[in-house]
C-alpha positions as CSV (number, residue, x, y, z in Angstrom):
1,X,-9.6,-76.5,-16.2
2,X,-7.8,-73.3,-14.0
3,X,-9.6,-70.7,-12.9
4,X,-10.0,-68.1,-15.1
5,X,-10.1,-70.2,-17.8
6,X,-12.6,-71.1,-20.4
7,X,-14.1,-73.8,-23.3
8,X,-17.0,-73.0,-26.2
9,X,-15.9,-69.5,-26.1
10,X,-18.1,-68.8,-29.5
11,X,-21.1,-69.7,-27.2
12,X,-20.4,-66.6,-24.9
13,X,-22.5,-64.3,-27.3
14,X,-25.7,-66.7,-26.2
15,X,-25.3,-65.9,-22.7
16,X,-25.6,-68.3,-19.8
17,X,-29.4,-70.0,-18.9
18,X,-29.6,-68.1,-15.5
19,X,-27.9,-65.0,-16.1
20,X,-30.0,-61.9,-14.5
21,X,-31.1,-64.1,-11.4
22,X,-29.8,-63.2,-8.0
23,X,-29.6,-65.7,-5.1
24,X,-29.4,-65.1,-1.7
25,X,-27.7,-68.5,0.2
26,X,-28.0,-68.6,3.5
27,X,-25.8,-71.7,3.9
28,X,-23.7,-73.9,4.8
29,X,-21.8,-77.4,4.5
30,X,-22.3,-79.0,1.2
31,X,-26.1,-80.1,0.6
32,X,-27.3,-76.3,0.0
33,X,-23.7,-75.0,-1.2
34,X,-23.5,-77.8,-3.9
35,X,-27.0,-76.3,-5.4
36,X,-26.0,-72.5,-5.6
37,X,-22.8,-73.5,-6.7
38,X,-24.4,-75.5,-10.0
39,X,-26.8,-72.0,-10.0
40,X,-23.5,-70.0,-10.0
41,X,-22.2,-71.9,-13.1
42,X,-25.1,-71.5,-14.7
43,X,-25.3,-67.6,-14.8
44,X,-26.7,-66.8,-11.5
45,X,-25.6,-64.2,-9.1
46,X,-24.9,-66.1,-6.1
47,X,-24.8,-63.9,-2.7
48,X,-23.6,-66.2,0.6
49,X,-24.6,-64.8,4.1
50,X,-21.8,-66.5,6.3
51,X,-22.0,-65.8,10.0
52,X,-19.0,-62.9,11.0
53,X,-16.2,-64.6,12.7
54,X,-17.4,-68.1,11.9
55,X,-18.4,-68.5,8.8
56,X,-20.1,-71.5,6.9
57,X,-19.3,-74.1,9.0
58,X,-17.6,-76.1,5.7
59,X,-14.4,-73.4,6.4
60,X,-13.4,-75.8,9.2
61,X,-14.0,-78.9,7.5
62,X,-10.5,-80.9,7.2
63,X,-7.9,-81.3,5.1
64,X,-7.6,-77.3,5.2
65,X,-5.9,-75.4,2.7
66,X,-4.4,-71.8,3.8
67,X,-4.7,-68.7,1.4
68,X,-2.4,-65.9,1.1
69,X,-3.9,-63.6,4.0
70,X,-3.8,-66.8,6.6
71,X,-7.4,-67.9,6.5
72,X,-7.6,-71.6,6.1
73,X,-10.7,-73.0,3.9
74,X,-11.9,-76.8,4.4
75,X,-12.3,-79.3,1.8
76,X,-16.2,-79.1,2.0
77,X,-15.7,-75.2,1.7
78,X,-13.7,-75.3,-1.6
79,X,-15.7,-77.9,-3.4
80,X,-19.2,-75.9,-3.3
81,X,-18.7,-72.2,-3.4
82,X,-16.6,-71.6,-6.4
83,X,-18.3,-68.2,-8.3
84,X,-19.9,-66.8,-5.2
85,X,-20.1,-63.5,-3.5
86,X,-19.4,-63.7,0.3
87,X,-21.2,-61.2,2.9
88,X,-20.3,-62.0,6.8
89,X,-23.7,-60.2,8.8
90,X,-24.5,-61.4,12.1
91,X,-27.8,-63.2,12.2
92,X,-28.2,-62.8,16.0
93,X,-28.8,-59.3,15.3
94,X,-31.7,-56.9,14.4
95,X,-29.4,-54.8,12.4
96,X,-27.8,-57.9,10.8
97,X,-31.3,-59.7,9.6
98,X,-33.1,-56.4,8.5
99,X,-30.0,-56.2,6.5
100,X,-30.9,-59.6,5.1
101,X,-34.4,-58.7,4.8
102,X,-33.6,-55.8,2.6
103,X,-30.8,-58.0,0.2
104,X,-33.8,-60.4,0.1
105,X,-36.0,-58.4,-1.7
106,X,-33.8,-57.6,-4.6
107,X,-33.4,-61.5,-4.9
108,X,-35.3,-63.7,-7.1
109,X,-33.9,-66.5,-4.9
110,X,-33.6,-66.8,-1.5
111,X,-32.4,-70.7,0.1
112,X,-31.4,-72.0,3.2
113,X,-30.3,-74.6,5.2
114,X,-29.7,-73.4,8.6
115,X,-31.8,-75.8,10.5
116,X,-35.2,-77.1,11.9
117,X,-36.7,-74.2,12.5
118,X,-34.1,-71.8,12.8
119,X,-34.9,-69.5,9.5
120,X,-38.7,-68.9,11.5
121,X,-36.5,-67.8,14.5
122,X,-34.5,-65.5,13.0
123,X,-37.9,-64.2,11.1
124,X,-36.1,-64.9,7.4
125,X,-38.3,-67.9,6.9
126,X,-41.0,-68.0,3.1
127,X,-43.5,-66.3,5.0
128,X,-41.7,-63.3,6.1
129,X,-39.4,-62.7,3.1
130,X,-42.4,-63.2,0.7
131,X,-44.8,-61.1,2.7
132,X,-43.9,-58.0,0.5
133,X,-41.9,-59.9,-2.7
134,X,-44.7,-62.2,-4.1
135,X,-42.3,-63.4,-6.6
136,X,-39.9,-64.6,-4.4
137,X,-38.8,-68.4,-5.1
138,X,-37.7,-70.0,-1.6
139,X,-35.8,-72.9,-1.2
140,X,-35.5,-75.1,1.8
141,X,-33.1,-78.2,2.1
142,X,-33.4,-80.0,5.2
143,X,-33.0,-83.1,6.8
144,X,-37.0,-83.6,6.8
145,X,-38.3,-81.2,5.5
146,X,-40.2,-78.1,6.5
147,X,-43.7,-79.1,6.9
148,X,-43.2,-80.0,10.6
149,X,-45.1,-83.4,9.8
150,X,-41.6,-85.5,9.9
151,X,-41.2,-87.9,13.5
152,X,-37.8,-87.0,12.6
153,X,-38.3,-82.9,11.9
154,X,-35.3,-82.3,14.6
155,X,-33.2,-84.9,14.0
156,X,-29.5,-83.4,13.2
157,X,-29.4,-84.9,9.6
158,X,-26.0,-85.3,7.8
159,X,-25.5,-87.0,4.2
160,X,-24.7,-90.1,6.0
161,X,-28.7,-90.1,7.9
162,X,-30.5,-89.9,5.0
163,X,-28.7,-92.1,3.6
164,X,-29.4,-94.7,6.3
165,X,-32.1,-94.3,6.5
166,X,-33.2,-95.1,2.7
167,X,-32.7,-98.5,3.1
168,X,-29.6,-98.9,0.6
169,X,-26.8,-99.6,3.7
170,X,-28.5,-102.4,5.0
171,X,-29.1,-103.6,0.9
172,X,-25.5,-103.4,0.2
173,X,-24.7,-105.0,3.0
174,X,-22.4,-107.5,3.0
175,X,-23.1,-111.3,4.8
176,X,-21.4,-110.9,8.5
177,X,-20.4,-107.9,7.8
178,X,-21.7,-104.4,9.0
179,X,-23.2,-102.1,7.2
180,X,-20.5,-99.5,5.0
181,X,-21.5,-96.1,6.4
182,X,-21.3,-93.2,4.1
183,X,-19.6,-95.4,0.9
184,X,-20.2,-92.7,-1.5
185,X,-19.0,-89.2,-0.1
186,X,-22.0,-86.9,0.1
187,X,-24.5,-88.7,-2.1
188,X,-27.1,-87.5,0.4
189,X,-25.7,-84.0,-0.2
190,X,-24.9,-83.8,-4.0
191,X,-28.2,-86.1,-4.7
192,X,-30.5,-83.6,-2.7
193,X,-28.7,-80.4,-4.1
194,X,-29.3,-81.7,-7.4
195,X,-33.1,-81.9,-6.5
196,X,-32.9,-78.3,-5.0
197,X,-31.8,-76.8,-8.3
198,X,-34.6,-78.8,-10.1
199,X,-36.8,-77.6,-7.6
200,X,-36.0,-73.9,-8.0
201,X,-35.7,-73.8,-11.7
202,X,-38.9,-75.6,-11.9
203,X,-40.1,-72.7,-9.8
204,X,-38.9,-70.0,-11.5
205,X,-40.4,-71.2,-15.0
206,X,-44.0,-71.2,-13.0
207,X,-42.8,-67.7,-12.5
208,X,-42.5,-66.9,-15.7
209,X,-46.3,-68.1,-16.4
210,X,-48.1,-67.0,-12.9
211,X,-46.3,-64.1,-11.9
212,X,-46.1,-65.9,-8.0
213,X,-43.1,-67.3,-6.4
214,X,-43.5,-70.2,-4.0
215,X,-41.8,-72.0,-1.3
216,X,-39.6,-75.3,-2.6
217,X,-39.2,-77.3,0.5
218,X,-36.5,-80.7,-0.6
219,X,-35.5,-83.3,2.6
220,X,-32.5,-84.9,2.4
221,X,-34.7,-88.2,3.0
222,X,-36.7,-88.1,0.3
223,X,-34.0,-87.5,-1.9
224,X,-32.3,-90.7,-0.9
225,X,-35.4,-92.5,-1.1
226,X,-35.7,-91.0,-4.6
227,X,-32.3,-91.9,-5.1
228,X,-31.7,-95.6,-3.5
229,X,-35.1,-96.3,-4.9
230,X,-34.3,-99.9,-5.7
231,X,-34.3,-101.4,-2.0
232,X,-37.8,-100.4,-1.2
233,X,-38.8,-101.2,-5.3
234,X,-37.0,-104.3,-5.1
235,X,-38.2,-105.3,-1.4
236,X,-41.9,-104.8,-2.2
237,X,-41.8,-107.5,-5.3
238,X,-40.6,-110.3,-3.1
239,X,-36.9,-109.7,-3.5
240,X,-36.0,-110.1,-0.2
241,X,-32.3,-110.7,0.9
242,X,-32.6,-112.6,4.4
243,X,-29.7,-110.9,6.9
244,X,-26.4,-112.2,6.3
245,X,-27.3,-114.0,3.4
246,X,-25.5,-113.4,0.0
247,X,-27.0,-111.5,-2.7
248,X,-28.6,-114.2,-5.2
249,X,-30.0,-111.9,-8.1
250,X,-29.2,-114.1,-11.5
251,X,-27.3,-111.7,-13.1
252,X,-23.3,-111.2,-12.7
253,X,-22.3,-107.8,-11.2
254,X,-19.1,-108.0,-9.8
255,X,-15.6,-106.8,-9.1
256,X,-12.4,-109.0,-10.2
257,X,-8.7,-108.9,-9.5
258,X,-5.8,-108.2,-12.2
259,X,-2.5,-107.6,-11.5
260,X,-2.9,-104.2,-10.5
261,X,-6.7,-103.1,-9.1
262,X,-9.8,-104.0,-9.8
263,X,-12.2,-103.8,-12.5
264,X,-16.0,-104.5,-12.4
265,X,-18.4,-106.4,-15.1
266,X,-21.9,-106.8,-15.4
267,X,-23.2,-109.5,-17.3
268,X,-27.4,-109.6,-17.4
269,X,-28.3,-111.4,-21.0
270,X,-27.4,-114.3,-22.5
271,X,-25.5,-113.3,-25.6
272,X,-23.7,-111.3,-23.1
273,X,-22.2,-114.6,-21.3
274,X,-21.2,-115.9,-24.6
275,X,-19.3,-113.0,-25.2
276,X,-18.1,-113.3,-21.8
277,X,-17.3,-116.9,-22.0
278,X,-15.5,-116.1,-25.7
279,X,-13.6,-113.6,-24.1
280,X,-11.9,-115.3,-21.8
281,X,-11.1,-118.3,-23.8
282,X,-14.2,-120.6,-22.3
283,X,-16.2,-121.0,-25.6
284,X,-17.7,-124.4,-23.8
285,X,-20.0,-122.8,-21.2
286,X,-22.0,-121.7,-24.0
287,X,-23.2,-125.2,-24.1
288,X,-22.4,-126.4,-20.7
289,X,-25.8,-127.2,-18.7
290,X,-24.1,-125.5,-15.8
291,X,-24.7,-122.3,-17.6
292,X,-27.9,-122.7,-19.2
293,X,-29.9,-120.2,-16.9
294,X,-29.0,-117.1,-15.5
295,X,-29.2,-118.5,-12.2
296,X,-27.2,-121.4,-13.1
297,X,-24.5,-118.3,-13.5
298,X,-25.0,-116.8,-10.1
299,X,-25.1,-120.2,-8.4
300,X,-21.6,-121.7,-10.1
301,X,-19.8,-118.4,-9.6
302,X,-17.3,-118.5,-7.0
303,X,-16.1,-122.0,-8.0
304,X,-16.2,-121.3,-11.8
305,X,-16.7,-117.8,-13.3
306,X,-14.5,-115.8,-11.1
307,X,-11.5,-118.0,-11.2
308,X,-11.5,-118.0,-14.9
309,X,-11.8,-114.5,-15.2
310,X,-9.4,-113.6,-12.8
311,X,-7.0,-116.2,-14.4
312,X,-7.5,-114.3,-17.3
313,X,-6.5,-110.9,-15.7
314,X,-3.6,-112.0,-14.1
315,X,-1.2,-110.1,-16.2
316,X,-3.2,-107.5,-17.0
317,X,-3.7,-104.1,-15.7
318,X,-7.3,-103.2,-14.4
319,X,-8.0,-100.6,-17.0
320,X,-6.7,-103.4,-19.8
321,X,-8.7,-105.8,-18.8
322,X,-12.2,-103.5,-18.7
323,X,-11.1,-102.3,-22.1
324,X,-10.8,-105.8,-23.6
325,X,-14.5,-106.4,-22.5
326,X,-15.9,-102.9,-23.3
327,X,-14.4,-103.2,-26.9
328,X,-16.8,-106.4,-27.1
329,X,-19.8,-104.9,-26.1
330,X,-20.1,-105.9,-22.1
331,X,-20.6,-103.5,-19.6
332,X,-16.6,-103.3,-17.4
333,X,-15.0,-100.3,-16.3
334,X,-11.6,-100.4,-13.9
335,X,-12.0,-99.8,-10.3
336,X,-10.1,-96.1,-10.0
337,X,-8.2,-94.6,-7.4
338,X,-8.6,-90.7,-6.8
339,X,-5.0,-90.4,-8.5
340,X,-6.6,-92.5,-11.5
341,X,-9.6,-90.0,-11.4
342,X,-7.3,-87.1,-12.2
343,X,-5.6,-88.7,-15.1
344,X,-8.4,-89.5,-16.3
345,X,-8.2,-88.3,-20.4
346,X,-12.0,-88.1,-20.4
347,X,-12.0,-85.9,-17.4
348,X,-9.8,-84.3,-19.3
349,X,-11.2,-83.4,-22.0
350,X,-14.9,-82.6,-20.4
351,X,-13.1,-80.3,-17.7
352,X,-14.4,-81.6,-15.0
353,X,-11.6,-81.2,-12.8
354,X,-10.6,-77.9,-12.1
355,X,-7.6,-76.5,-10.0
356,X,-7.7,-74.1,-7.4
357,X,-4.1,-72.5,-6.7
358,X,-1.6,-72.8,-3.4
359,X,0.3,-70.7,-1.5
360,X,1.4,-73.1,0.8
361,X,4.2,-75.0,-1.6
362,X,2.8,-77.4,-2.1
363,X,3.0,-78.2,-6.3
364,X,-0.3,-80.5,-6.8
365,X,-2.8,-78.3,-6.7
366,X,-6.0,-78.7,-4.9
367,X,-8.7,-80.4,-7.5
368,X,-12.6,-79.8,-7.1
369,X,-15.4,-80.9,-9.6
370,X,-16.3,-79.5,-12.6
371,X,-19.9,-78.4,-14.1
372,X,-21.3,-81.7,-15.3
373,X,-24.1,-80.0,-17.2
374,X,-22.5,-79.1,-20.8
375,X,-24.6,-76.9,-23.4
376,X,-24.0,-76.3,-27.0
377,X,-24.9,-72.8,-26.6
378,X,-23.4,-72.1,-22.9
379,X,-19.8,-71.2,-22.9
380,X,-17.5,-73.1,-19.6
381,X,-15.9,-71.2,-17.3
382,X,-14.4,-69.2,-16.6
383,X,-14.6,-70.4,-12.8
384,X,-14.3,-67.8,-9.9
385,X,-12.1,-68.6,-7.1
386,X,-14.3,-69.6,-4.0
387,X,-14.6,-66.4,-1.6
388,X,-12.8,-65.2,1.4
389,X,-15.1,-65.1,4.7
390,X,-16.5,-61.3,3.7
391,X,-14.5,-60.5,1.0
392,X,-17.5,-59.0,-1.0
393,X,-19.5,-57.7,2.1
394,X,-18.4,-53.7,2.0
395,X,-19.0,-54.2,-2.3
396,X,-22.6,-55.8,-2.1
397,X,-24.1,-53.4,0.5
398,X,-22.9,-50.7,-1.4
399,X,-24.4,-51.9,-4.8
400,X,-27.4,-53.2,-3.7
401,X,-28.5,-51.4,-0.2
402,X,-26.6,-48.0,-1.5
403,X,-24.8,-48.0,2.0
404,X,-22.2,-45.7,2.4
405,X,-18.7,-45.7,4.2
406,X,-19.5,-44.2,6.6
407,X,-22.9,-46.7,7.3
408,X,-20.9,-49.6,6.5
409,X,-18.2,-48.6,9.3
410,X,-20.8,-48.2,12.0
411,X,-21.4,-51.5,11.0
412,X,-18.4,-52.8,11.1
413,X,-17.6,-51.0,14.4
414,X,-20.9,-52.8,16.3
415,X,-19.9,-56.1,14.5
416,X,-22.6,-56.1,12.9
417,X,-20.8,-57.2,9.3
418,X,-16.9,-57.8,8.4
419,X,-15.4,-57.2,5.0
420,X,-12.4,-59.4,4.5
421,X,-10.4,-56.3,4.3
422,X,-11.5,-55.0,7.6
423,X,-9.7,-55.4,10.9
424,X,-11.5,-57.7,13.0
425,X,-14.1,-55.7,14.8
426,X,-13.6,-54.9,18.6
427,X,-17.0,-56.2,19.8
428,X,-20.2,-58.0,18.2
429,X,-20.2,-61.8,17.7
């Protein structure tokens, strides 16, 4: 899918779910972003407060791409802000948080993830935004949590810490091998931002009925326990993997070799290994005593299993070989690359790629996610382009705040905000 672009078109006369709610982000990097992003897709007014002259910290994230004015916008920047508003107000100023204060209460949403503590600091935390907006929904995403009752409350808490620390690096862990730190991306981001939108939608539906907003505090560490919750489920019924020792479940969930790539299969039941053994051409360990448990599988393997299947695949391609055994019922899927990914006919035809244009020559254009969440009443699309640092500043104070030019360049003057259109100011932060 391009920007601008759009699918279910007959569905635009319903509307979209959040259409009507306005959400103030005061964010940064991916966890919080990825949320109000999903909230921006689904109809809500999305308002980011970025710092003037720095910006959400994601801008600098790398590979960089550079847009038409010069301003170059990370990878972590364009996958999570697609369809927002930016405003750039200095949050070290009293000018620049009464500002905030006032664009809070025409929100229904306010969230944040600036930091342990640093929302009370500034005096934009749930108590002081909801002191005079009742209804206000607040949402936290931290690494701990906001309750102050974490050992860990000022711990500096990435994707890759909560992650950690739910147990699942040291599960997956390999014999004599360390752990594999941060295998999937930004689980710990996505996977908590997912939680955040539940949170806040949850919230606003207790809205409806009590009239009340409330304060939705989500840590990054109990979302990954949440998440990884096997290790600790598994762990605590005796299914305990001594260190270096190979994983010995009796089931066969693996990764195999063709001629080009991998491809995984997961064989748990026992008409599964006959179809298994049928498949690739071994009828006789249907019978063969070797086989007759599901630990007999696990324990026979490496010397048995694997080499037949692999001699199988030999001349096949990964995606072949998954399709032969998904087209007789077992559970196999090829292992793809990125460029696999964007090939991908099903991704395709769900749209949940979607391009975001260069100006820097380059002819592939720079691919981001698309909404996951499809409704048979919700059009798709179209997307917005994500914002420049400011670009909606000037616009947004004027509809909202009913600040004037000549307010809004006294602003500008003391630094207090920056429109992307405006020269850079001569002093302020």
């Amino acid at each position: 899918m391009r920007l601008g672009e759009m699918s279910n078109e007959a569905a635009q006369a319903f509307g979209r779910p959040l259409d009507g709610v306005r959400v103030i982000a005061l964010e940064q990097m991916q966890a919080l972003p990825f949320a109000t992003q999903l909230m921006a897709r689904l109809g809500a007014e999305v308002i980011k407060v970025e710092q003037v002259g720095r910006g959400d910290a994601g801008r600098a994230a790398t590979p960089t791409l550079t847009r038409e004015n010069g301003e170059r916008m990370g990878a972590t920047f364009l996958r999570n802000n697609l369809g927002k508003s930016s405003v750039a107000i200095d949050l070290q100023s009293e000018p620049g948080r009464r500002l905030v204060l006032e664009l809070s209460a025409t929100a229904d949403v306010v969230c944040e993830n600036l930091g342990p503590g640093k929302a009370t600091r500034l005096g934009l935390d749930y108590d002081a935004l909801s002191a005079g907006h009742p209804g206000l929904v607040y949402l936290s995403v931290s690494g701990f949590g906001n309750d102050e009752q974490s050992p860990y409350e000022k711990w500096p808490a990435y994707a890759s810490v909560a992650e950690s620390m739910s147990g699942i690096y040291e599960y997956a862990r390999r014999p004599h091998q360390p752990p594999v730190i941060n295998p999937f991306g930004g689980l710990g981001d996505t996977g908590t931002g997912m939680f955040g939108v539940i949170g806040v939608l949850a919230a606003l539906r207790h809205r409806d009925a009590t009239g009340l907003g409330q304060h939705v505090d989500v840590a990054m560490f109990d979302a990954m326990v949440s998440i990884c919750d096997l290790a600790v489920n598994y762990w605590s019924m005796g299914q305990v993997r001594e260190p270096d020792q190979e994983f010995n479940l009796p089931l066969i969930l693996d990764s195999f070799q063709t001629a080009h790539g991998w491809f995984m299969l997961q064989v748990v039941r026992e008409h599964q290994f006959e179809r298994l053994a049928d498949v690739v051409g071994h009828p006789e360990w249907v019978g063969d005593e070797r086989f007759a448990t599901r630990q007999g599988w696990r324990d026979h393997f490496e010397t048995v299993i694997r080499p037949a299947v692999e001699a199988w695949a030999r001349d096949k391609t990964n995606f072949e070989a998954a399709r032969v055994f998904a087209e007789a019922g077992l559970a196999a899927a090829p292992c793809s690359s990125a460029e696999d990914v964007s090939r991908d006919p099903h991704v395709a035809r769900r749209n949940m790629l979607v391009e975001l244009p260069r100006t820097d020559g380059v002819s592939q254009p720079v691919l981001v996610a698309g909404n996951p969440i499809k409704m048979s009443r919700v059009a798709e699309g179209p997307e917005r382009d994500v914002p420049l640092l400011g670009e909606h500043t000037d616009a947004v104070l004027k509809r909202l705040l009913h600040l004037d030019d000549a307010a809004l360049a006294e602003l500008t003057a003391a630094g207090v905000i920056r429109d992307a259109a405006d020269p850079a100011p001569e002093t302020g932060s």
